[in-house]
VOSE-719989 format. One line per 3 residues: number of its first residue (from 1); their letters; for each residue x, y, z of N, C-alpha, C, O. Coordinates in nm, 2 decimals. Layout:
<rs>
NUM> a> X:Y:Z:X:Y:Z:X:Y:Z:X:Y:Z; ...
</rs>
This chain:
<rs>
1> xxx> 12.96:21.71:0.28:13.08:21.75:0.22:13.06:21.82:0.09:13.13:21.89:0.03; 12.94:21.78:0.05:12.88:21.85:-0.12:12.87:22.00:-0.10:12.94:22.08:-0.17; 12.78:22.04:0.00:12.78:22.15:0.00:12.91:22.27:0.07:12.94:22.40:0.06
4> xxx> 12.95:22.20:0.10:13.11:22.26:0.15:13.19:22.27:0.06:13.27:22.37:0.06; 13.20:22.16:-0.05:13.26:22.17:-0.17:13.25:22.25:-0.28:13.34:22.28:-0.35; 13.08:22.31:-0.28:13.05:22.37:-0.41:13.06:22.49:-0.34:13.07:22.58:-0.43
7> xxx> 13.07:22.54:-0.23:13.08:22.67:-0.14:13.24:22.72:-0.15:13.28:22.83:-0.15; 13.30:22.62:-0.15:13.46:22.65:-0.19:13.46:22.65:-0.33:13.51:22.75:-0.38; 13.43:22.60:-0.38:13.44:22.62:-0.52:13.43:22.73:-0.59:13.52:22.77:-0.66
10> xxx> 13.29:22.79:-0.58:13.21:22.85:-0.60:13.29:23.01:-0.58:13.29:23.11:-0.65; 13.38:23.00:-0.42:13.43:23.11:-0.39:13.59:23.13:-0.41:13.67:23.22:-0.38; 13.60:23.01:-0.48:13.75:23.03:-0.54:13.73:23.11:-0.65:13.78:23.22:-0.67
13> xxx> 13.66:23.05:-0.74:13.62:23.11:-0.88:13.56:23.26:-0.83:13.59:23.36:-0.90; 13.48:23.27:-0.74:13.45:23.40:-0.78:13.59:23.51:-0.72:13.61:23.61:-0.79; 13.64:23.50:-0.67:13.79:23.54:-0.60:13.91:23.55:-0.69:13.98:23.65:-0.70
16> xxx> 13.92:23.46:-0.75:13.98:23.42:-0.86:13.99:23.54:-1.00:14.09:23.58:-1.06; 13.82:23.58:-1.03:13.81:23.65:-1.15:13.82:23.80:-1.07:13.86:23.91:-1.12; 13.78:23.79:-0.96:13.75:23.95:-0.92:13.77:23.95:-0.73:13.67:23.95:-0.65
19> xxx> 13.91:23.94:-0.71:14.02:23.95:-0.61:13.95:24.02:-0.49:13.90:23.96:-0.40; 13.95:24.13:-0.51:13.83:24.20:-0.39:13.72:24.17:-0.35:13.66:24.24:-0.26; 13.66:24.05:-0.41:13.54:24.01:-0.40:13.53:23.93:-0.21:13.45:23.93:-0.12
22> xxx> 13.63:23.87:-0.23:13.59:23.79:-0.10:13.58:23.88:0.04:13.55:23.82:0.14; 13.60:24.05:0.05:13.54:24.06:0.16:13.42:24.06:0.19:13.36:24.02:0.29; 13.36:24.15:0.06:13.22:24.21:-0.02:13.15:24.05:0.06:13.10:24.04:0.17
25> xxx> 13.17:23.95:-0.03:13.11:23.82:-0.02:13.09:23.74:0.17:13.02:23.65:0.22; 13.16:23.82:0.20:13.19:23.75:0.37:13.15:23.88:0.48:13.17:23.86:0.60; 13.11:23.99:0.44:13.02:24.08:0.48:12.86:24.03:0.46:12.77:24.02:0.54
28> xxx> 12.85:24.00:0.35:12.71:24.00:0.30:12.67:23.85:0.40:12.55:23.82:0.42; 12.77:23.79:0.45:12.76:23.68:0.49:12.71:23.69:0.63:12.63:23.60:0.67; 12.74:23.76:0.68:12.77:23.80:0.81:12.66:23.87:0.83:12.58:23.83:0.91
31> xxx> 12.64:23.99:0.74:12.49:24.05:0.75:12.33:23.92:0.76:12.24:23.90:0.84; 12.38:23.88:0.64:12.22:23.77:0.65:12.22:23.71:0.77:12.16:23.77:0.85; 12.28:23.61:0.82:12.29:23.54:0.94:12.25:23.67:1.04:12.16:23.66:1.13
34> xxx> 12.28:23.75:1.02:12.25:23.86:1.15:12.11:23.89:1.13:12.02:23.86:1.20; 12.10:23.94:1.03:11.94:23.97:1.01:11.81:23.86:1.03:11.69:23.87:1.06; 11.91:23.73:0.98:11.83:23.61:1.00:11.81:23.57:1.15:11.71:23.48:1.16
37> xxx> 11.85:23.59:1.25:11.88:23.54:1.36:11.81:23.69:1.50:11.77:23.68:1.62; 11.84:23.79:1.41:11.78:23.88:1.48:11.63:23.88:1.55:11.59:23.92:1.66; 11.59:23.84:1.44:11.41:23.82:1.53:11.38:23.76:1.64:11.29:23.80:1.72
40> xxx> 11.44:23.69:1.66:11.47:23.54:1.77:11.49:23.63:1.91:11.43:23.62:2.02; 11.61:23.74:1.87:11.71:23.81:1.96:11.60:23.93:2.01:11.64:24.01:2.09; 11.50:23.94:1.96:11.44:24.12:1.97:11.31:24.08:2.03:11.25:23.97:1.99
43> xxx> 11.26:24.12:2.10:11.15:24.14:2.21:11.12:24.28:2.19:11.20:24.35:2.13; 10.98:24.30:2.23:10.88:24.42:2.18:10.81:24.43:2.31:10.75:24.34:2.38; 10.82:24.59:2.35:10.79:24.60:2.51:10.63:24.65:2.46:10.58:24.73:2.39
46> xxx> 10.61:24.60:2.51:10.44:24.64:2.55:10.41:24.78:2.62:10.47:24.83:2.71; 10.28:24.85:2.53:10.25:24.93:2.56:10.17:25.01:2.42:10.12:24.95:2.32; 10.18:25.14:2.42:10.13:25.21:2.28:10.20:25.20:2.19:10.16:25.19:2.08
49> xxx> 10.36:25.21:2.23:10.45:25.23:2.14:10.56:25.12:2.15:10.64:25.11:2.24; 10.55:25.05:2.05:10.65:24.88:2.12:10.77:24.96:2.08:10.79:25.03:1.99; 10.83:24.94:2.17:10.98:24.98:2.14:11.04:24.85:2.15:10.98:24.77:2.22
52> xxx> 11.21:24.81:2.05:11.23:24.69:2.05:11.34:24.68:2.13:11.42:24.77:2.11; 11.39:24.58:2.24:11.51:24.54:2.30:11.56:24.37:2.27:11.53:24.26:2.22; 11.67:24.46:2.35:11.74:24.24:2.33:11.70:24.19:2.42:11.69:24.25:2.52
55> xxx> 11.65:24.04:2.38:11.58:23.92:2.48:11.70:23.88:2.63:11.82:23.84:2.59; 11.69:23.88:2.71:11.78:23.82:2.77:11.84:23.69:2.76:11.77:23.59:2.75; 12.00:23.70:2.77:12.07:23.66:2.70:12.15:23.51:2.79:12.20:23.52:2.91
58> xxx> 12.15:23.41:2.73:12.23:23.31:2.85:12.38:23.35:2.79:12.46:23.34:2.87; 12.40:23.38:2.72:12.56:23.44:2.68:12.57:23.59:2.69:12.50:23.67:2.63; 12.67:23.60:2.79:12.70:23.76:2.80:12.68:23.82:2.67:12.68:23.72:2.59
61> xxx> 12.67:23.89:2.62:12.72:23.98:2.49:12.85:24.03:2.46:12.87:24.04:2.34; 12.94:24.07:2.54:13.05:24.17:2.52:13.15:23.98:2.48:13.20:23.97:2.38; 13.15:23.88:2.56:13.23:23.79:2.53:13.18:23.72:2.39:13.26:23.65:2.33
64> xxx> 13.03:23.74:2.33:12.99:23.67:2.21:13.05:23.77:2.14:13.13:23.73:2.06; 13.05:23.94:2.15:13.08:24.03:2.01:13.24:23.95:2.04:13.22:23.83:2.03; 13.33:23.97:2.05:13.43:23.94:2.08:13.47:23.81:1.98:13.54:23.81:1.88
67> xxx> 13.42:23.73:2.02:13.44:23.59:1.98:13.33:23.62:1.77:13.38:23.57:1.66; 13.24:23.67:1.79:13.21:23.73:1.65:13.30:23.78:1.60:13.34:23.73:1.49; 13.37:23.90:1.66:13.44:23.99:1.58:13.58:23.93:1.51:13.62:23.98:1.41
70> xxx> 13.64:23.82:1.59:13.72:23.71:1.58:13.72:23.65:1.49:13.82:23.62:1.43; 13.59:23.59:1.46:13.60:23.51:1.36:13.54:23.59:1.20:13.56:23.55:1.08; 13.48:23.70:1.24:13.50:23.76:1.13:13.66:23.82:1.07:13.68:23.84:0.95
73> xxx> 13.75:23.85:1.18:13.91:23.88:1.11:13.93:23.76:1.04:13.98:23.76:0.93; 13.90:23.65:1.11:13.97:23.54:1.07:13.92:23.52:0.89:13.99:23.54:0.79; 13.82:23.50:0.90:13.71:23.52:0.79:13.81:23.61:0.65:13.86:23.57:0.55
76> xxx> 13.80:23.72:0.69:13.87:23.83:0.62:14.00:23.77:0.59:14.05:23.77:0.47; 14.05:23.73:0.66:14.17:23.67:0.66:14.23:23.57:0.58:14.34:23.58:0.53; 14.12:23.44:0.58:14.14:23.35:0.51:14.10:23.42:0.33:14.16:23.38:0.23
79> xxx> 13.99:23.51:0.32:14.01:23.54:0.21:14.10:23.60:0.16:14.10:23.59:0.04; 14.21:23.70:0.24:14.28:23.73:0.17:14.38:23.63:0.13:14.49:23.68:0.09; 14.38:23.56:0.13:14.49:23.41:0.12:14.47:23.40:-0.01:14.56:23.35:-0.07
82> xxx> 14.37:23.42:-0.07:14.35:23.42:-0.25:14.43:23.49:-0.35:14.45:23.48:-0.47; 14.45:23.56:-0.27:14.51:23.68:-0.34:14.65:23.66:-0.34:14.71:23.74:-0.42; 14.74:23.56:-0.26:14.84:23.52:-0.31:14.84:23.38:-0.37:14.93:23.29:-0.35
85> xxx> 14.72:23.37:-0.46:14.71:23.25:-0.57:14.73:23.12:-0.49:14.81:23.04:-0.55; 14.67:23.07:-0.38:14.68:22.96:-0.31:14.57:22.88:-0.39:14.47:22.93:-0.44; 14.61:22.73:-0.40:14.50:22.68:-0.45:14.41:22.64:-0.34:14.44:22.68:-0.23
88> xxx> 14.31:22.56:-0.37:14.24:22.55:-0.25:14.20:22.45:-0.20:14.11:22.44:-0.12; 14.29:22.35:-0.24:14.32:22.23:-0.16:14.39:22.24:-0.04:14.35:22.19:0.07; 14.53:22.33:-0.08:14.64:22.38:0.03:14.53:22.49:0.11:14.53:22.49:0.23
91> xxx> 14.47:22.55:0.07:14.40:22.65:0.17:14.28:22.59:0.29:14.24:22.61:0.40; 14.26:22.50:0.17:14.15:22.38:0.29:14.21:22.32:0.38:14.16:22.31:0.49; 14.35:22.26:0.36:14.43:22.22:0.46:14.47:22.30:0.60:14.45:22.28:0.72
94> xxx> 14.53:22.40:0.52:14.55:22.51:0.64:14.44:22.55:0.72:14.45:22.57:0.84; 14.34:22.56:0.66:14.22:22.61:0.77:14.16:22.48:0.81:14.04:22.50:0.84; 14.20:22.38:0.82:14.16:22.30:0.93:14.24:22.22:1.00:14.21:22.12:1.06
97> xxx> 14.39:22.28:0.98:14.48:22.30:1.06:14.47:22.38:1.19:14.56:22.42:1.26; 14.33:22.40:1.22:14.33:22.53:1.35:14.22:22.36:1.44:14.16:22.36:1.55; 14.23:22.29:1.39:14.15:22.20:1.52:14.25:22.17:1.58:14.24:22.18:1.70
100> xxx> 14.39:22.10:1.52:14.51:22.04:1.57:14.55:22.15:1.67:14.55:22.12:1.79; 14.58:22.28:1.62:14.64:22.37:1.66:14.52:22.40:1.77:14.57:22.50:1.83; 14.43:22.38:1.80:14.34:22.45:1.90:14.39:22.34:2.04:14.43:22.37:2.16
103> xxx> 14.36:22.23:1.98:14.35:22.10:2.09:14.51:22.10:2.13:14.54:22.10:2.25; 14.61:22.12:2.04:14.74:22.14:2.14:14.75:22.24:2.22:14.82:22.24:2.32; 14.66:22.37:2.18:14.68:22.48:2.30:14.65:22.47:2.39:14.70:22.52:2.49
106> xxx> 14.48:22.38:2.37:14.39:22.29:2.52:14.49:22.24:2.60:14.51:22.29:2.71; 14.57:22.14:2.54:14.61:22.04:2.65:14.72:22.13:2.71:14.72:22.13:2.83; 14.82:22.21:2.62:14.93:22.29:2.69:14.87:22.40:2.78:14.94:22.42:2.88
109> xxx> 14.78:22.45:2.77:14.75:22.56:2.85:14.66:22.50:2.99:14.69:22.48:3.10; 14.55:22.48:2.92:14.45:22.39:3.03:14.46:22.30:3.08:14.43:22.27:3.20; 14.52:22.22:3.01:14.53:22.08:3.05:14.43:21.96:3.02:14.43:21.85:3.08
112> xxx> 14.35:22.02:2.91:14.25:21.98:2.86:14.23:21.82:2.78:14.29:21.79:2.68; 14.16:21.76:2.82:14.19:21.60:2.76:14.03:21.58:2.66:13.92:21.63:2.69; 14.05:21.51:2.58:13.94:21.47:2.49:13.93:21.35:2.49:14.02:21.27:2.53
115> xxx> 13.76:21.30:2.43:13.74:21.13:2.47:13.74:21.10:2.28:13.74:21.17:2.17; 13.75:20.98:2.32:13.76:20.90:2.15:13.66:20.93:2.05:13.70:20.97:1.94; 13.51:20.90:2.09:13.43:21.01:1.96:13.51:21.17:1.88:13.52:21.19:1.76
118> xxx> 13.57:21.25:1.99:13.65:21.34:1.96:13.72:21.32:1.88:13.66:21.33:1.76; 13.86:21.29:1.88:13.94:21.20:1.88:13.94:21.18:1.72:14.01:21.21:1.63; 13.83:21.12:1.72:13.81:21.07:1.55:13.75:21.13:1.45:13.76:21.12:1.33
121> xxx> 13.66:21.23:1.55:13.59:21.31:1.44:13.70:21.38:1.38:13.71:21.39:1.26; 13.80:21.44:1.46:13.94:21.47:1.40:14.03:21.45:1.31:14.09:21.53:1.24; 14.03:21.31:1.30:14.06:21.21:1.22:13.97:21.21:1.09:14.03:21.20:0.98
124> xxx> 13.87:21.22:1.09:13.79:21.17:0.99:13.81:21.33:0.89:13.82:21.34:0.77; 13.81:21.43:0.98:13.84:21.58:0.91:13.95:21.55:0.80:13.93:21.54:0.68; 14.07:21.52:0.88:14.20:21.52:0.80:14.24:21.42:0.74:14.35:21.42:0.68
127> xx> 14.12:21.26:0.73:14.14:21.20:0.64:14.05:21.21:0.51:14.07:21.15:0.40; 13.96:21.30:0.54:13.87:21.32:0.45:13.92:21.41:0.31:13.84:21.44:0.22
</rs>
């Protein structure tokens, strides 16, 4: 929770003094992890001239960009929430307001049931 705390912190204050900052900041975010993760992803074909491709993948691609591209709106999104002076107690609330709101769309839509470890980690979020 420490480091989650000084990460919010950290990006209220910088948001705070200089408003445009949180896309800048959640780009750059997005970039590292990609570059960090890309090595993993890239295979080098053999021959004179390695040319590089993507490793094959147990996750389609078109449904991972998707689900990336999602959570980077979201991302964007939540930062613009600064900009109408939310503090960030209330903004920590609301954004973890999306497990409640996810697990009610499970059970209404799918029909989806969860077991008690679940259950509580849930609990432990929103008592925390």
């Amino acid at each position: 929770m420490t480091n989650f705390a000084s990460n919010a912190i950290s990006l209220e204050q910088i948001t705070s003094r200089y408003p445009d900052s949180g896309t800048l900041i959640t780009f750059f975010q997005f970039l590292f992890i990609s570059l960090h993760g890309l090595p993993k992803q890239v295979a080098f074909s053999q021959g004179r001239f390695p040319f590089p491709r993507l490793k094959t993948r147990k996750i389609p691609l078109t449904p991972y960009l998707i689900q990336v591209a999602l959570f980077y709106v979201v991302s964007l999104l939540n930062n613009a929430a600064f900009g109408y002076q939310i503090p960030m107690p209330v903004h920590i609330i609301f954004r973890s307001g999306g497990l409640i709101v996810g697990m009610i769309l499970g059970r209404l839509i799918v029909g989806k049931r969860w077991e008690s470890p679940f259950l509580c980690s849930i609990i432990v979020v929103y008592d925390a």
